[in-house]
C-alpha positions in Angstrom: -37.8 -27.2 5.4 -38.0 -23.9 8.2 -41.3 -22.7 8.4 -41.0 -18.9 9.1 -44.4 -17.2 8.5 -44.0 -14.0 9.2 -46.7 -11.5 10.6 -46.9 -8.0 8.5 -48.2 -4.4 9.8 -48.1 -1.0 8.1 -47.5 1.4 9.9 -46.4 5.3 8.9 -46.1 3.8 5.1 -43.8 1.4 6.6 -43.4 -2.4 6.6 -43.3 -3.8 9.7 -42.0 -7.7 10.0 -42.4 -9.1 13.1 -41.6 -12.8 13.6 -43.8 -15.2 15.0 -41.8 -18.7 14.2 -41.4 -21.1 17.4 -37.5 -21.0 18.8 -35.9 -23.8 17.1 -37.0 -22.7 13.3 -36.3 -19.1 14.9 -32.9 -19.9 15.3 -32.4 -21.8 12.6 -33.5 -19.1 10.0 -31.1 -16.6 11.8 -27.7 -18.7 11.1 -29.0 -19.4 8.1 -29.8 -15.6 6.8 -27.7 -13.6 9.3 -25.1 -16.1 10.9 -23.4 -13.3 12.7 -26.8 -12.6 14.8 -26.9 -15.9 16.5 -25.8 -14.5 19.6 -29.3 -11.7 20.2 -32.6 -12.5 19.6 -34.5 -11.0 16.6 -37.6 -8.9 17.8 -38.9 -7.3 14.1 -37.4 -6.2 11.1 -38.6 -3.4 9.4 -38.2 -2.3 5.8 -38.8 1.1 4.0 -37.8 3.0 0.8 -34.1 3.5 3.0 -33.4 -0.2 3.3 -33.8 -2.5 6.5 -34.1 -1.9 10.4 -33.6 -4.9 12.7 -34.6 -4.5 16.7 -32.3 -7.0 18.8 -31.5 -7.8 22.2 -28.9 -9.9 23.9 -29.8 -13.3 24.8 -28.0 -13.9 27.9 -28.4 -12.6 31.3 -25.4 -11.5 32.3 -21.6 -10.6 30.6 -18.1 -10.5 31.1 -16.6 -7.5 32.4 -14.1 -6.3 29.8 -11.3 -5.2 32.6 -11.0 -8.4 35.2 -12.9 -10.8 33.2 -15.1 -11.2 36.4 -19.3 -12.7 35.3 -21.6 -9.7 36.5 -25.2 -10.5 36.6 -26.7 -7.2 38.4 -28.1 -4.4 35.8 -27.4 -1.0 36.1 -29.2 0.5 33.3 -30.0 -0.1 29.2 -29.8 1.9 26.0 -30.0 1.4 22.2 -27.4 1.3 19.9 -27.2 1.6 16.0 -25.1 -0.8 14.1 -24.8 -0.4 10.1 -24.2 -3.9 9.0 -23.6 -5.5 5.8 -26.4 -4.9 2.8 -28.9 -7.4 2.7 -29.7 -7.7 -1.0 -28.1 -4.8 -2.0 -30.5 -2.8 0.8 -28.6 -0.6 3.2 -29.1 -3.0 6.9 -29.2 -1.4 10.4 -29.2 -3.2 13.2 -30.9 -1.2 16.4 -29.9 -3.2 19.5 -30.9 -3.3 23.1 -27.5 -3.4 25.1 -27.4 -3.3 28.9 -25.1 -1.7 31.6 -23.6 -4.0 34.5 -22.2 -3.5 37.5 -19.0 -5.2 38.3 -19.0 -6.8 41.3 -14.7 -7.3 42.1 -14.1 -4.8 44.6 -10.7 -5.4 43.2 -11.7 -3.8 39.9 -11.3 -0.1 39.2 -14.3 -0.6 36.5 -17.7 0.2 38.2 -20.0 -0.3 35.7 -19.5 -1.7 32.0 -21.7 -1.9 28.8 -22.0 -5.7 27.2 -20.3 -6.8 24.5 -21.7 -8.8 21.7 -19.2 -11.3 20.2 -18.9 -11.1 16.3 -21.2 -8.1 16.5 -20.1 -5.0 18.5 -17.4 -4.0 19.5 -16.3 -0.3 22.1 -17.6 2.7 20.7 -18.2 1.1 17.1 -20.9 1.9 14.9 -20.5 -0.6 12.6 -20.2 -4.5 12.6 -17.3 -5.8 12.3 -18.5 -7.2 9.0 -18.7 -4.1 7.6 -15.7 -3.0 8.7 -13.6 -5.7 7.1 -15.4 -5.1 4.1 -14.4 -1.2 4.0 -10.9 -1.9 5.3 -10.3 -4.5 2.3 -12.3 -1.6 -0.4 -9.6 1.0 1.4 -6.3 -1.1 0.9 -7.3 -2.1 -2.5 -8.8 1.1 -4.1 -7.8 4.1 -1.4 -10.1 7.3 -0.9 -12.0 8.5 -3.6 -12.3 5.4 -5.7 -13.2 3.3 -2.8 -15.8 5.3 -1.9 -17.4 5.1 -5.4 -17.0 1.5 -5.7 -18.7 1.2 -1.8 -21.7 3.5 -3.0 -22.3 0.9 -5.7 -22.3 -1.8 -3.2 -24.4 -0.7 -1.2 -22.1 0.4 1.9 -22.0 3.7 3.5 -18.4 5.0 3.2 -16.1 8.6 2.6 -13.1 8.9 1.0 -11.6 10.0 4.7 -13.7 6.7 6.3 -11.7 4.8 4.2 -8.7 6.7 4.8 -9.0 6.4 8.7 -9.9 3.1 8.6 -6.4 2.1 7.0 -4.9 4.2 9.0 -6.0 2.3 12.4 -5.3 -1.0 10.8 -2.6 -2.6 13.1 0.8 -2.5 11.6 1.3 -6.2 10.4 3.8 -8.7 12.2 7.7 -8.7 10.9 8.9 -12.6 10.6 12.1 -13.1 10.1 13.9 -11.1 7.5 16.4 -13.0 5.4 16.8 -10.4 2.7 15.9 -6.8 2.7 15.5 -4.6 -0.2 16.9 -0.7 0.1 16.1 2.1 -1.0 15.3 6.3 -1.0 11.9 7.7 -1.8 10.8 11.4 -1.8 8.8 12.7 1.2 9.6 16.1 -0.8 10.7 15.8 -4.4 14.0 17.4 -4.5 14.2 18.8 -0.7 13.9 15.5 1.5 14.3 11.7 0.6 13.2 8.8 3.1 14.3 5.4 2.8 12.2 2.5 1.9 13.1 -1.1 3.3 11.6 -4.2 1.4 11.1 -8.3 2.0 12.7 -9.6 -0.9 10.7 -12.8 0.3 7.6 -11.4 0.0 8.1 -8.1 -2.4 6.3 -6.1 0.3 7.7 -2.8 2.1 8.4 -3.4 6.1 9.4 0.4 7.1 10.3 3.7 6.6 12.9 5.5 7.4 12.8 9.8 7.9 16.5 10.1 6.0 19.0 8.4 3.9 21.6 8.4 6.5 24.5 6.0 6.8 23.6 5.6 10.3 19.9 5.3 10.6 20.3 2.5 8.2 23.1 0.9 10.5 20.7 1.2 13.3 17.8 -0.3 11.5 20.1 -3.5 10.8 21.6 -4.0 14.1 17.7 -4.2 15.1 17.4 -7.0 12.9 20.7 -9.3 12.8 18.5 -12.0 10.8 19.4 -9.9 6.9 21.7 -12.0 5.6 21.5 -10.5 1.9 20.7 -6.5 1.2 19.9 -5.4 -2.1 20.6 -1.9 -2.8 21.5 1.0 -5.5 25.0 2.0 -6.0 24.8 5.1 -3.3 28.0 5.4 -0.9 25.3 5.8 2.0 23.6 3.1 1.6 26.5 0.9 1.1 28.1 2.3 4.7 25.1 1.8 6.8 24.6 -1.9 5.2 28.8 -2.3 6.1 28.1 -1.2 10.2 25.0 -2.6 10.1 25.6 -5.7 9.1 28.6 -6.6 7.9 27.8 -10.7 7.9 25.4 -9.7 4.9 25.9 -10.4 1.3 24.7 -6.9 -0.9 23.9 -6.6 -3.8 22.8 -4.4 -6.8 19.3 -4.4 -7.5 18.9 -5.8 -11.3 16.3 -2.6 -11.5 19.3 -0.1 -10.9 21.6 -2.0 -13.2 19.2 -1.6 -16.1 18.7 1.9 -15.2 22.8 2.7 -14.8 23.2 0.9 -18.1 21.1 3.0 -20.1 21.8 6.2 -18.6 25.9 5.2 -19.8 24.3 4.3 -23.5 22.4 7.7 -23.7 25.4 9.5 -22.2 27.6 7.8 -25.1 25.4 8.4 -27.6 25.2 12.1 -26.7 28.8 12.5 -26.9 29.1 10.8 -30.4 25.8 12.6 -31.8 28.1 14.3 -34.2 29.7 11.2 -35.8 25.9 10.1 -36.4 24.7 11.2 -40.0 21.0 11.5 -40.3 18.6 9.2 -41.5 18.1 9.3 -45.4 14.7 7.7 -47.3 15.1 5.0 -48.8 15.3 5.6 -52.9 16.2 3.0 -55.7 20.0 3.1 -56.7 21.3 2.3 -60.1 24.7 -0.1 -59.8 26.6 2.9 -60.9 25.3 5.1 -58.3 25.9 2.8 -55.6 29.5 1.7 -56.5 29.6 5.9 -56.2 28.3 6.4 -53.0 30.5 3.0 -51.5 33.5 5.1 -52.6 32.2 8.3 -51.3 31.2 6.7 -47.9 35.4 5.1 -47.7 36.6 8.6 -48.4 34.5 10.5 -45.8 35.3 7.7 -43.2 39.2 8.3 -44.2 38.9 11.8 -43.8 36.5 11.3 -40.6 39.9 9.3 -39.4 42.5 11.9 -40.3 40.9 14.7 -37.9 40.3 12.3 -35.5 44.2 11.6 -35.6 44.9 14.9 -35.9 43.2 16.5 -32.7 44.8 13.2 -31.0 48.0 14.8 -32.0 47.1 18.2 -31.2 45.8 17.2 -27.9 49.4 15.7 -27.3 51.2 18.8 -27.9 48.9 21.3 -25.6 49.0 19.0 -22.7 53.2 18.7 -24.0 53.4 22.6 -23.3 51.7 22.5 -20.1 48.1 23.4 -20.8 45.3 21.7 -18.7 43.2 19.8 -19.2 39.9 22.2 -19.4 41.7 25.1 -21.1 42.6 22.1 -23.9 38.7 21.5 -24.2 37.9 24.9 -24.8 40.5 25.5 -27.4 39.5 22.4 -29.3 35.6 22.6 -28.9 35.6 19.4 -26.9 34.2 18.3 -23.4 36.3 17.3 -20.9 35.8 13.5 -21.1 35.9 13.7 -25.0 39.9 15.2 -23.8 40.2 12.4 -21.1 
């Protein structure tokens, strides 16, 4: 059991928590409650209607310059910095540290002076720990701008839409392995004025890179860079097939399923639009005597017979224009046919 009894004051309608607990259950109660403070001693906490304020200083006595990696010992001057920190029990937490100013000592160093660095807890001009920061960067990847910011008000955290947005956009770009199979192709940057094109891991499903155009070439260039692909899949478009060909030719491509479902019911609805005219509507659906549907059987053979008949007759007719030396579209128009209806 930690004994932590701690000593309150009110001041300014404030709260004021200042810890009087010997160092061992001191330090104890810290990796217990805020694990990620381990490395400054805790001078008060203070709590109000706008959430927590912890006072901190560094525990050691010297630091590491940043530059040469050199120990420096001798002080050149202190300030306070304000760190927004994870909530602690859904309570906005700030953490006001003491942070001092060294000199560095290697003449060979072109750093005079430096300002300490508290592992896990500060990092160059950051005003946030790097708690926190994780936190928003994994809010911003999942949810974006303005929903991310909704869902961070909720939880407690302090965040924009453009936080977020800047925050994903200084994440590091992530590490390439290698690529086996690679997935291609366009997207707009400009619907109907400029197309990019979109590579993929077919291991992973996740994109790898962008390319400004839809060139042959680009896409060549983009292989050669990476002679690992050993299977592309890609659309049908003469481009892409070219620039996969240079690129590299030891790869297998082929058609994305996706674009084979697409090209296969953009042929159906094409066909279908043709042959809209052979297609009789839709009748409801009414009770037919025997005698009535004996009739319409024999109706329905004598329609499709005569359906048949001017089929074979423009076939014939057809013939004889293109016989006499008419083309192919001047055949169409006489007829009242398309040209692949002709064909």
């Amino acid at each position: 059991m930690i004994r932590f009894i701690p000593e309150l004051i009110i001041t300014s309608g404030r709260e004021v928590i200042v810890q009087h607990a010997p160092a061992g259950e001191e330090a104890c109660c810290v990796l217990l409650l805020f694990p990620h403070l381990r490395q400054v001693h805790i001078d008060a906490i203070e709590q109000d209607q706008g959430g927590l304020l912890i006072t901190a200083r560094s525990r050691t006595d010297h630091a590491i310059c940043q530059r040469c990696a050199t120990p420096a010992g001798r002080r050149h001057s202190r300030y306070r910095r304000r760190l927004h920190d994870l909530p602690a029990s859904g309570r906005p937490m700030v953490i006001e540290l003491e942070v001092r100013r060294f000199f560095c000592d290697n003449p060979a160093c072109d750093v005079r002076t430096f300002v300490e660095q508290v592992p896990a807890l500060t990092q160059r001009h950051a005003r946030r720990t790097p708690l926190l920061r994780a936190a928003l960067e994994a809010i911003a990847l999942a949810l974006a701008g303005r929903a991310g910011a909704r869902l961070a008000s909720v939880l407690g955290l302090v965040a924009g839409r453009s936080t977020l947005i800047r925050l994903i956009h200084a994440l590091p770009d992530p590490e390439i392995g290698r690529l086996t199979a690679v997935g291609v192709d366009d997207f707009a940057l400009r619907r109907g004025n400029s197309y990019g094109t979109v590579l993929i891991d077919m291991t992973t499903h996740r994109p790898i890179d962008l390319l400004l155009d839809r060139q042959a070439g680009t896409l060549a260039d983009w292989l050669r860079a990476h002679p690992d692909v050993e299977v592309i899949c890609r659309d049908r478009a003469s481009a892409y097939a070219e620039g996969a060909l240079k690129g590299a030719p030891q790869a297998t491509q082929c058609a994305d399923r996706w674009h084979l479902w697409h090209n296969l019911i953009q042929a159906v609805e094409r066909s279908v639009a043709r042959h809209r005219s052979c297609l009789s509507d839709p009748q409801a659906d009414v009770p037919e005597q025997p005698e009535q549907a004996s009739a319409a059987r024999s109706t329905a053979g004598k329609g499709s017979t005569r359906f048949a008949d001017r089929t074979r007759a423009k076939h014939a007719r057809i013939h004889e224009l293109k016989a006499v030396g008419h083309s192919l579209r001047a055949i169409a128009r006489q007829l009242g046919m398309t040209d692949r209806t002709v064909i």
